[in-house]
Structure formats: structure tokens, C-alpha cells
C-alpha positions as CSV (number, residue, x, y, z in Angstrom):
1,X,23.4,-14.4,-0.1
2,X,26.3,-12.3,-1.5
3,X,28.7,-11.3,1.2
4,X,30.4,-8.2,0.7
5,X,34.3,-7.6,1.6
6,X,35.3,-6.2,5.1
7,X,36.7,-2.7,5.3
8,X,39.9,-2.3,7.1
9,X,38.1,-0.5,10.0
10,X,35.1,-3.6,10.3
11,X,38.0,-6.0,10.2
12,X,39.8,-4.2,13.0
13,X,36.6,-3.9,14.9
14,X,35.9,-7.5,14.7
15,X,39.4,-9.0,15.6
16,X,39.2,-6.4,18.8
17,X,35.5,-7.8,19.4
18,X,37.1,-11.7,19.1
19,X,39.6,-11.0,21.4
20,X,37.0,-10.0,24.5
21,X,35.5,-13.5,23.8
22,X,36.8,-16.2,26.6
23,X,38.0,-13.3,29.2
24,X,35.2,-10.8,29.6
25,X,33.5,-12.7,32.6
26,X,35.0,-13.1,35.5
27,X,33.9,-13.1,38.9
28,X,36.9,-12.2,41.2
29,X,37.1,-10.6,44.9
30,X,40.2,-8.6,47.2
31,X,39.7,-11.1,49.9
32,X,40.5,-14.0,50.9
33,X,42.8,-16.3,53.2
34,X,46.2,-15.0,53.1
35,X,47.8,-18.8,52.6
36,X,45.5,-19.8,49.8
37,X,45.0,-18.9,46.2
38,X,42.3,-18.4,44.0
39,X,42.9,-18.1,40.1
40,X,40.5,-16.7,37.8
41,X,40.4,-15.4,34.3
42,X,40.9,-11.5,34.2
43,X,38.7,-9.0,33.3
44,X,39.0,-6.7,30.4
45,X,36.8,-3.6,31.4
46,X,33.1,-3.4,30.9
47,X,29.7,-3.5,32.8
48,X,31.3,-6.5,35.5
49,X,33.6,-3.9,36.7
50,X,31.4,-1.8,38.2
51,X,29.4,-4.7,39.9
52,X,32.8,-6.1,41.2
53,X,34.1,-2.5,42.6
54,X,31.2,-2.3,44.3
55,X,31.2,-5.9,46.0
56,X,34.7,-4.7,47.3
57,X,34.0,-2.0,48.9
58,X,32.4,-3.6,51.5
59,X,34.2,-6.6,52.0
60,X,36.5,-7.2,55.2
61,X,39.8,-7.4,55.6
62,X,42.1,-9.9,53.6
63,X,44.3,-11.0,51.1
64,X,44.2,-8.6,48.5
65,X,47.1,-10.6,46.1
66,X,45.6,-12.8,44.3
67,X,47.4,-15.1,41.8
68,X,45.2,-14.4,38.4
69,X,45.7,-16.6,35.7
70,X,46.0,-14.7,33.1
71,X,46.7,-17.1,30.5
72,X,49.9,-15.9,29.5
73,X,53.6,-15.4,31.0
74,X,54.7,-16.4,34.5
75,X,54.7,-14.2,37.6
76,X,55.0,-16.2,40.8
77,X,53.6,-13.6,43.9
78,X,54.7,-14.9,46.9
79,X,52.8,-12.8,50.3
80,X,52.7,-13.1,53.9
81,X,51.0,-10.9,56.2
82,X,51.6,-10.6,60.4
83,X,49.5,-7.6,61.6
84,X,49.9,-7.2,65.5
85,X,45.9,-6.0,66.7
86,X,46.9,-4.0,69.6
87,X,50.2,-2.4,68.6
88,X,49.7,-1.6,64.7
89,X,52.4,-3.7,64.2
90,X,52.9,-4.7,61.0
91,X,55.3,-6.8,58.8
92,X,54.9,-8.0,55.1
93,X,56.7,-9.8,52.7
94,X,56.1,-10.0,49.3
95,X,58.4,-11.9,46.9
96,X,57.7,-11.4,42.7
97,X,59.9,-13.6,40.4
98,X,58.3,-12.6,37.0
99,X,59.6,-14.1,33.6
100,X,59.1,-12.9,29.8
101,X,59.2,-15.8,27.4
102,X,61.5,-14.4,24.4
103,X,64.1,-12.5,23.7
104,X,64.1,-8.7,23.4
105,X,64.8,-6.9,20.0
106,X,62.0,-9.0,17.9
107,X,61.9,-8.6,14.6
108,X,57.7,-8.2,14.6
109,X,57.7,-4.5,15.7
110,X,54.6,-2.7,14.7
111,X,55.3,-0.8,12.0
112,X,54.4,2.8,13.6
113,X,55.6,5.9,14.4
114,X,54.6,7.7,17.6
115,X,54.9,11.6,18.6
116,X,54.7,10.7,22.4
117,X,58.3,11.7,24.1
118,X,58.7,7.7,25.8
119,X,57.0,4.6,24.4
120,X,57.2,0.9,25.6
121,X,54.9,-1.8,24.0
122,X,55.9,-5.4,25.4
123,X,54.2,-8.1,23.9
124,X,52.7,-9.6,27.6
125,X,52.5,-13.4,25.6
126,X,56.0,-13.8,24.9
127,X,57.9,-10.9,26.8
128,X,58.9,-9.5,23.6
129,X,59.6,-5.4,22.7
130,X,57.2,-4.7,19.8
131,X,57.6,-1.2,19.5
132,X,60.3,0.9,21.8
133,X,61.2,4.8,21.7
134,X,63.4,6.2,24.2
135,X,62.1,3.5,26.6
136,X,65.1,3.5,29.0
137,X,65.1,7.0,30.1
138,X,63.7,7.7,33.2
139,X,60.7,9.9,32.8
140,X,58.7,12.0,35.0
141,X,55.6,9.7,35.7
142,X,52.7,11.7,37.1
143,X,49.6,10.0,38.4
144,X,50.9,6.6,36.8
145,X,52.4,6.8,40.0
146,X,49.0,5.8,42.0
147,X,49.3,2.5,40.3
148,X,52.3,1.6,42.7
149,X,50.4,3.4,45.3
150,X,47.4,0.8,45.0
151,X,49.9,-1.9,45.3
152,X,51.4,-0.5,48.2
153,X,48.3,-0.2,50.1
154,X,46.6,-3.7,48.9
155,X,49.5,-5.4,50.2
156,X,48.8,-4.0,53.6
157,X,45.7,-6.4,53.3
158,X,43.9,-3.5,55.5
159,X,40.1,-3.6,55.9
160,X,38.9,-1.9,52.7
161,X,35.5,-0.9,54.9
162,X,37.3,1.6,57.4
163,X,36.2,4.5,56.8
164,X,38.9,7.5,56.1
165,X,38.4,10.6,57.0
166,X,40.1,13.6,54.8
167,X,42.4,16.1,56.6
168,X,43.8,20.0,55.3
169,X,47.3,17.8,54.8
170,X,45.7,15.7,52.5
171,X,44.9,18.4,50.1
172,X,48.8,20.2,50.5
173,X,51.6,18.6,47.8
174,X,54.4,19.5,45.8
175,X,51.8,21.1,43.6
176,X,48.3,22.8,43.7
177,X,46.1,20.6,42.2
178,X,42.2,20.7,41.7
179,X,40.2,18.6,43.6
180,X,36.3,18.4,44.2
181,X,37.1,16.4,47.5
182,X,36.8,18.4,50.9
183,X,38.5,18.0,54.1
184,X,36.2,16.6,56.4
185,X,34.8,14.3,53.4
186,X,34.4,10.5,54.7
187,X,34.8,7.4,52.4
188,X,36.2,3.4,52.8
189,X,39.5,2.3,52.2
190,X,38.1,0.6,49.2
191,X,36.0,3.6,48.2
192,X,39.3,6.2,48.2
193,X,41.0,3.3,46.5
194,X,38.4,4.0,43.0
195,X,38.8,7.7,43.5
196,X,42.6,7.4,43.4
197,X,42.3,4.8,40.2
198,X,39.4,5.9,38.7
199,X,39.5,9.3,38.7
200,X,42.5,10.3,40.0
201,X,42.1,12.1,42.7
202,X,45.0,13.2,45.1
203,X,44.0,13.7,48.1
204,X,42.5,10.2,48.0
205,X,45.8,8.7,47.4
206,X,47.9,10.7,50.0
207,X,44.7,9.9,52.1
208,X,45.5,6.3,52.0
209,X,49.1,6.8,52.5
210,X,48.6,8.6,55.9
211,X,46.4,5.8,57.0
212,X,48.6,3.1,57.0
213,X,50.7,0.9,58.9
214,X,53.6,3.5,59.9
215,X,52.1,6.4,58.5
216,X,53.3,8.4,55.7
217,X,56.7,7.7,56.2
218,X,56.5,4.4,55.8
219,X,54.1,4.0,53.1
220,X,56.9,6.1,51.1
221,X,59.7,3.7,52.1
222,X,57.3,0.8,50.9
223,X,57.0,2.3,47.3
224,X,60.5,2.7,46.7
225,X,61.8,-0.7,48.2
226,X,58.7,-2.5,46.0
227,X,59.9,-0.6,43.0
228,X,63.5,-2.5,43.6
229,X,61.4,-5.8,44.5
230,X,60.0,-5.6,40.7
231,X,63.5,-4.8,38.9
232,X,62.6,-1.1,38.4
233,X,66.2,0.4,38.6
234,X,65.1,3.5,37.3
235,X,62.2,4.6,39.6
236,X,61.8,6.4,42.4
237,X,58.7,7.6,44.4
238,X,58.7,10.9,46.1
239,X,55.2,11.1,46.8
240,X,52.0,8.9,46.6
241,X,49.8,11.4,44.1
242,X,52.5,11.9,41.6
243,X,52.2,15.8,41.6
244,X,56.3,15.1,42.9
245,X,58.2,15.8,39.8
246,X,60.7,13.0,41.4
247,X,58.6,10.7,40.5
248,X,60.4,9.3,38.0
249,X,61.0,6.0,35.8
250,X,61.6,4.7,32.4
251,X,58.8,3.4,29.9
252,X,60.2,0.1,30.2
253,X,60.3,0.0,33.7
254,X,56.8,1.2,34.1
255,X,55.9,-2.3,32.0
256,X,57.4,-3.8,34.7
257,X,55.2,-2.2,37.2
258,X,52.1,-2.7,35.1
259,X,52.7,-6.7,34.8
260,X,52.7,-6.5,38.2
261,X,49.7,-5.0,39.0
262,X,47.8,-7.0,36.6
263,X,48.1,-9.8,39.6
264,X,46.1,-7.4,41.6
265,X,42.2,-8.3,41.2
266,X,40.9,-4.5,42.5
267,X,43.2,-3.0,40.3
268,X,42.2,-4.3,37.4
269,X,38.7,-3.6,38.3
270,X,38.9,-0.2,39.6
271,X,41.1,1.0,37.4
272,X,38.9,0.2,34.2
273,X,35.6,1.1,35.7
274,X,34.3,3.9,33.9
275,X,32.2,6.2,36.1
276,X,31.0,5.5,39.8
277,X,28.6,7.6,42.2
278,X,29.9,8.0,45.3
279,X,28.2,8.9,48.1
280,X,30.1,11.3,50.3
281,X,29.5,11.8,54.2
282,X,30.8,15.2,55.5
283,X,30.1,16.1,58.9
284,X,30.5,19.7,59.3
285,X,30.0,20.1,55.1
286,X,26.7,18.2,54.5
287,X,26.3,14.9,52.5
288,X,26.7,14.8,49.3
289,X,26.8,12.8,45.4
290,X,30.2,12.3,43.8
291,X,29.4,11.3,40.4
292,X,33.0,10.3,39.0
293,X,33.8,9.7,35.6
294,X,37.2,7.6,34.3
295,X,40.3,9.5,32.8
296,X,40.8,7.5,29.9
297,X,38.5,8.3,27.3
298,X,39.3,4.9,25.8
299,X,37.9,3.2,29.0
300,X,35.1,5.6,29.1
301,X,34.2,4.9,25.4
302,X,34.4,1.5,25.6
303,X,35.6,0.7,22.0
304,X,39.1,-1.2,22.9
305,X,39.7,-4.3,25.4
306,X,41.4,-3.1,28.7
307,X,42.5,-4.6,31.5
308,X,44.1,-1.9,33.6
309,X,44.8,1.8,32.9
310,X,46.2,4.7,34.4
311,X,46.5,8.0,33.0
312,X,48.4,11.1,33.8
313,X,49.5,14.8,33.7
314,X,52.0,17.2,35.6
315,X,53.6,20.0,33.4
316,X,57.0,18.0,33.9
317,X,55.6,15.0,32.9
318,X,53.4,15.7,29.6
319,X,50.1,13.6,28.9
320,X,51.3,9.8,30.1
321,X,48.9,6.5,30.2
322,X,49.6,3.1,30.9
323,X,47.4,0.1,29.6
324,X,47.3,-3.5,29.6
325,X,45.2,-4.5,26.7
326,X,44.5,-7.7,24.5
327,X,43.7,-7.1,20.8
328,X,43.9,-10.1,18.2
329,X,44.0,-12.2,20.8
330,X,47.3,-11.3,21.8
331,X,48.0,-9.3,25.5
332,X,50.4,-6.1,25.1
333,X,51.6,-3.5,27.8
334,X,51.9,-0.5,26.7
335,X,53.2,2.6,28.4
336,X,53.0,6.6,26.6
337,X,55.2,9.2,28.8
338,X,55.4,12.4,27.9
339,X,52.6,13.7,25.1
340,X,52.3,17.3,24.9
341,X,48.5,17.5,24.4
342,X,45.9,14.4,24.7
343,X,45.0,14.7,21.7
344,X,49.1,13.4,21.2
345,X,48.4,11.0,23.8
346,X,45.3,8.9,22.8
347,X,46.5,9.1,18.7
348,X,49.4,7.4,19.9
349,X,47.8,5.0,22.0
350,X,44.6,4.7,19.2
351,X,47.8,3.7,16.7
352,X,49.3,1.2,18.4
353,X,46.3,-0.5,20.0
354,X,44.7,-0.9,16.0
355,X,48.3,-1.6,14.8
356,X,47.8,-4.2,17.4
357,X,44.6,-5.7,15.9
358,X,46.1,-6.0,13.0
359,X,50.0,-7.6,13.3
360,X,51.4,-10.7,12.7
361,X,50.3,-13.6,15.3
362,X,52.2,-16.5,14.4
């Protein structure tokens, strides 16, 4: 039988369709012992996702760090927990040393050109900038902020079953924001968790911030002191949503956080599920169905590999997203601050992810 040649756009298709190959399985779970490991191939989005949130939801409490082998790089998680049952008390320790094999300042960039305001894309294999623009200015970072804010909470290794009840503060912020949540609405820690990931939602984010260990206060001291644990010398957190316009960092500093929170099983899973039906119990409101749908169209469409993602918007900010992908094989971080439309945003991120598929591997 004849074969006929590949187009460019079948030959992208099919490297991106290789590259799901050995990693689309994998069974993982938030808890655990906190003094052992467990190390399984990551996900990269898809049907598993969903069956995996849901599994955490109702587990109890534990570990949430896990050590993931990803297959690529070195980030050595140390964690130790000591939660006092009567008093709250509550001290944690958490310890990352990651390394980039390679030198910055390769000469196999991606031959692109962006219109997004800040651009990072790190080659996660070997540590190396692929593509830069404006990557060391610190940025307004929007709801890429509720990536640190998952981190933050998983840490606490609270149980993700406790339910949380919304209050009127929850819905008050630097900024009005639109919300289909009500006060009085009751979910699980693990359930707010998706909403803040998945969909974005702020009140579930300052939600979980209220409820733990210290209170609000605390869980805002805790994001700014793990942002210097991680090297980020250009962030700061003012608030857990992002709707703060102090949030700030750089594009290369956000890669930073992003390799970090690829260690973190739920976040990978939450944040690349695409929709979820939640059911909502609200007292004095009724009950109700929350039927949520991903902010990243690409997760939602389901067309490139992704392993976590985070989008988001404030006026200061522009249309941002961060992604961990791999395409040709290859893992990449990248980070877009600062679109002025999403249309900007996803071309940008369309461009580099096929410029990905289609680069120089050896």
C-alpha cells in the first residue's frame, strides 16, 4: 500500500500523541504516612483525573507531598508535620533543594515570537531557557497565585474531608469579583481545593486560607516565606485569590513555583481536570448542582499533553497561564503574563507548545 507524506499539522499531532505514551496512567493519592514516600509516574491530564480528584476528596488526613518521579530533573522535598490535636498547634517544615541540569542561555531557543507582555519557557529535562521575554520583571500574577495557595494548604496535611463552610468575608477582596458560590455554601477541604484550581473560584481559596492552622494571618505569612523557600526573590503574596494587585513575580520565578508544584500529586490532578459536578449543601439556601468547567480551554479541549495549569486575569495583570506540558517527548514549563485578550494568550501558548512538538531533541 502507497503511504502518503505527513502534513505538518499530522506530524505535530502525532509527535504530541507519542509523547502521552509511557505517562498517561498513573494511579496516585494525597495521603499517606508523613515519613514515607511513594513515587509514581505523573499524569498528563485526561479521563484519570477526574477519577483521581474524586478518590481525594474523601480521603483522610495525611501527607499530601509526595515525591513524584517525574523522570526528569532533581527536586529533593524534604516535610515534616507536628499537629497538636487539642491546641491547633501546628509546626511544619518543608525543605526544597531543586536543581536544573544545564546552563542558561541555550542556543536551541524556539524560534518564535510572542505578543504576551512576560514569557518563560524552561526546558524541565535539562533546566535550560528555551524561549525568554522580559522574564525577570516582576509581574502582576492574578489567579496563578492559587497555585501557591494549594501548596500552602497541602502542606498543612489537613483532612481534605472537613467540611468548610463559606462566610460574607470570604466573598469581600481587594476586588469585586463574580462568583456563583454563596455564603452559607458547604463543601470539603479537598472539594474547595478543585474549585480554587479548577475553576477558579475565590472565595474557595480565601475559604481555605481562613481555615487553617493560624487563620488568615498565617496562611499569608506561609506564602510569602515558601515563596523565599523556592528562590522566588521576586514574589510576593498579598492575598490567597490573586484579585491583590501585589501579587507579584517574575515569569521566571513563576517556573520556579510551577516545578514545584508538579511534586504535589492533587495539584496535578485538580488542576488539569476539565469539568466536575459539585454537589453543594446550603443550609438556609437549599442544595444545589455546581457543574464547573476548567479555565484553560486547552485542558478543556484536550488536544495538548498537560500536567498542571493555572490560568488568570485581573485588569493589572492581563490574560496570564502557567503550564507544565510534555510535547516530543520532552517536559517544558512555561509561564505567559500579561496578554491583553485570550485570544493573545492561548496563540501564544498554541505557538510555543507546537514549536515545542516540533524542535530539536538531541
Amino acid at each position: 500500500m502507497k503511504q502518503l507524506p505527513l502534513t505538518n499539522q499530522q506530524l505535530i499531532a502525532a509527535m504530541i500523541s507519542l509523547s502521552l505514551g509511557g505517562v498517561a496512567q498513573a494511579a496516585l493519592t494525597i495521603n499517606g504516612s508523613a515519613d514515607t514516600e511513594s513515587s509514581a509516574r505523573i499524569s498528563w491530564g485526561g479521563a484519570d483525573s477526574l477519577s483521581e480528584a474524586r478518590k481525594i476528596m474523601y480521603k483522610s488526613t495525611g501527607s499530601a507531598i509526595k515525591k513524584v518521579d517525574t523522570g526528569y530533573g532533581t527536586t529533593n522535598i524534604t516535610n515534616t508535620n507536628s499537629f497538636g490535636s487539642s491546641n491547633n498547634s501546628y509546626t511544619n517544615s518543608n525543605r526544597y533543594n531543586t536543581t536544573y541540569r544545564g546552563a542558561f542561555g541555550s542556543s536551541d531557543m524556539i524560534p518564535i515570537s510572542t505578543d504576551s507582555r512576560s514569557v518563560a519557557v524552561i526546558d524541565a529535562e535539562t533546566g535550560e531557557s528555551i524561549y525568554e521575554k522580559d522574564a525577570d520583571i516582576a509581574r502582576p500574577m492574578a489567579s496563578i497565585t492559587k497555585v501557591m495557595t494549594a501548596m500552602v494548604v497541602l502542606d498543612a496535611g489537613l483532612d481534605m474531608r472537613e467540611e468548610i463552610i463559606l462566610d460574607a468575608e470570604d466573598f469581600v477582596g481587594p476586588k469585586r469579583a463574580s462568583s456563583r458560590l454563596k455564603v452559607g455554601d458547604r463543601l470539603n477541604r479537598a472539594e474547595m481545593l478543585l474549585m480554587a484550581l479548577m475553576k477558579s473560584e475565590n472565595p474557595a481559596a480565601k475559604s481555605l486560607a481562613r481555615n487553617y492552622p493560624g487563620g488568615y494571618s498565617a496562611f499569608m505569612r506561609a506564602m510569602n516565606r515558601k515563596a523565599q523557600d523556592l528562590g522566588m526573590t521576586t514574589a510576593f503574596f498579598g492575598d490567597p485569590t490573586g484579585l491583590d494587585k501585589r501579587n507579584v513575580a517574575s515569569s521566571n520565578d513563576l517556573v520556579k513555583m510551577v516545578r514545584a508544584a508538579g511534586n504535589y500529586d492533587v495539584i496535578r490532578r485538580f488542576s488539569t481536570t476539565k469539568s466536575y459536578d459539585f454537589f453543594v449543601s446550603n443550609y438556609s439556601r437549599g442544595n444545589r448542582t455546581y457543574k464547573a468547567n476548567n479555565t484553560s480551554s486547552l485542558v478543556r479541549e484536550g488536544g495538548y499533553p498537560i500536567g498542571i495549569s493555572k490560568t488568570g486575569f485581573i485588569n493589572e495583570a492581563g490574560r496570564c497561564v502557567v503550564m507544565e506540558t510534555r510535547v516530543n517527548n520532552r517536559p517544558a514549563i512555561i509561564v505567559i503574563l500579561g496578554a491583553n485578550s485570550s485570544a493573545t494568550r492561548w496563540g501564544d501558548a498554541k505557538n510555543i507548545l507546537n514549536s515545542l512538538a516540533t524542535r530539536r531533541t538531541v
